[in-house]
C-alpha positions in Angstrom: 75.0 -75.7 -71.2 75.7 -72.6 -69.0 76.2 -70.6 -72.0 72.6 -71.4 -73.0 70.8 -71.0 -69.2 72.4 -67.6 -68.9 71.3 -66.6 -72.3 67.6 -67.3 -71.6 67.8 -65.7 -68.4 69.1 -62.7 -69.9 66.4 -62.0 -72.7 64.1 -63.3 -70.4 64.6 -60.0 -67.9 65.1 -58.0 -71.4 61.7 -58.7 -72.3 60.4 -58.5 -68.7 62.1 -54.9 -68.5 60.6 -53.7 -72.0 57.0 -55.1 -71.0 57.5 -53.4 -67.7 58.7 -49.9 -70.1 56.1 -50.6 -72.1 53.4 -50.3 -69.2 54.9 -47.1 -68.1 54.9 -45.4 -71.0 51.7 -46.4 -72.4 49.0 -46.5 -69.3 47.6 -43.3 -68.6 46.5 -44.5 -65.0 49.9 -44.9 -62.8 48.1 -47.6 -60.6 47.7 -50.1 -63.5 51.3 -48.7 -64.4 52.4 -49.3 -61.7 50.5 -52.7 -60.7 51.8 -54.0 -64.8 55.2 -53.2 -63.8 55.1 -55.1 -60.3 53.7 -58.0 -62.9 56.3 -58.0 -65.2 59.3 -57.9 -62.7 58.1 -60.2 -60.1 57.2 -62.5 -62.8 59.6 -62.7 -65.8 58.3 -65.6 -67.2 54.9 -65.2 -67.2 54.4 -61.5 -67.0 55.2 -60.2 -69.7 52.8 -62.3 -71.5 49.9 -61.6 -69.3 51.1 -58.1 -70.0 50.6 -58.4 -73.8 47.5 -60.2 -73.8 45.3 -58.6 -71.4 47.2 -55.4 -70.5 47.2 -53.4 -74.2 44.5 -52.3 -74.8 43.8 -53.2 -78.5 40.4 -51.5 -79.3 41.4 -48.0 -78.4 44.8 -49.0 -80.6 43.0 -50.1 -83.2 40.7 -46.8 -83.6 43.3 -45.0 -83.4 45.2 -46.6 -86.0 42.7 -47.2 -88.3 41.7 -43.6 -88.1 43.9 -41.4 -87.6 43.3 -38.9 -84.3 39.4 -38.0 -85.5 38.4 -41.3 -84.2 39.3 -40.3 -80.4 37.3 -36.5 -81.0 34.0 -38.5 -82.7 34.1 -40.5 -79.4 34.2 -37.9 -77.4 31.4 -35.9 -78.9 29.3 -39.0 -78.6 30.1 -39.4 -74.8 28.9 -35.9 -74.7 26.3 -36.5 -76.2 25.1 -39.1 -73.4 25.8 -37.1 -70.7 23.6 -34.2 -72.1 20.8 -37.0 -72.1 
């Protein structure tokens, strides 16, 4: 029974530490870095998961894998595009 409790708790900080690695390799602002990691530690259980619903952003992955590095340049000319309005 100990054997199984102290396996659990073990990938349970595992995956809290690569959700909290995650966060600060992937957010470009260090506050939500920062506030993810805080997240991730403080809650093991339940942070992670927050993490990976709500803290990936999955449209700006999902241009970018669907097309390539062009995708992020045609968004840009068309935010310029506003501003010049």
């Amino acid at each position: 029974m100990h054997v199984l409790y102290w396996t659990l708790a073990t990938l349970t900080i595992l995956i809290a530490m690569a959700a909290a690695g995650h966060a600060l390799l992937y957010k470009r602002d260090p506050r939500a870095a920062l506030g993810w990691i805080a997240v991730c530690l403080l809650y093991p259980l339940v942070g992670p998961i927050l993490y990976f619903l709500f803290g990936i952003n999955r449209v700006r992955t999902r241009a970018k894998n669907s097309t390539g590095t062009g995708s992020f340049r045609f968004i840009s000319a068309m935010n310029a595009r506003k501003m010049k309005m």
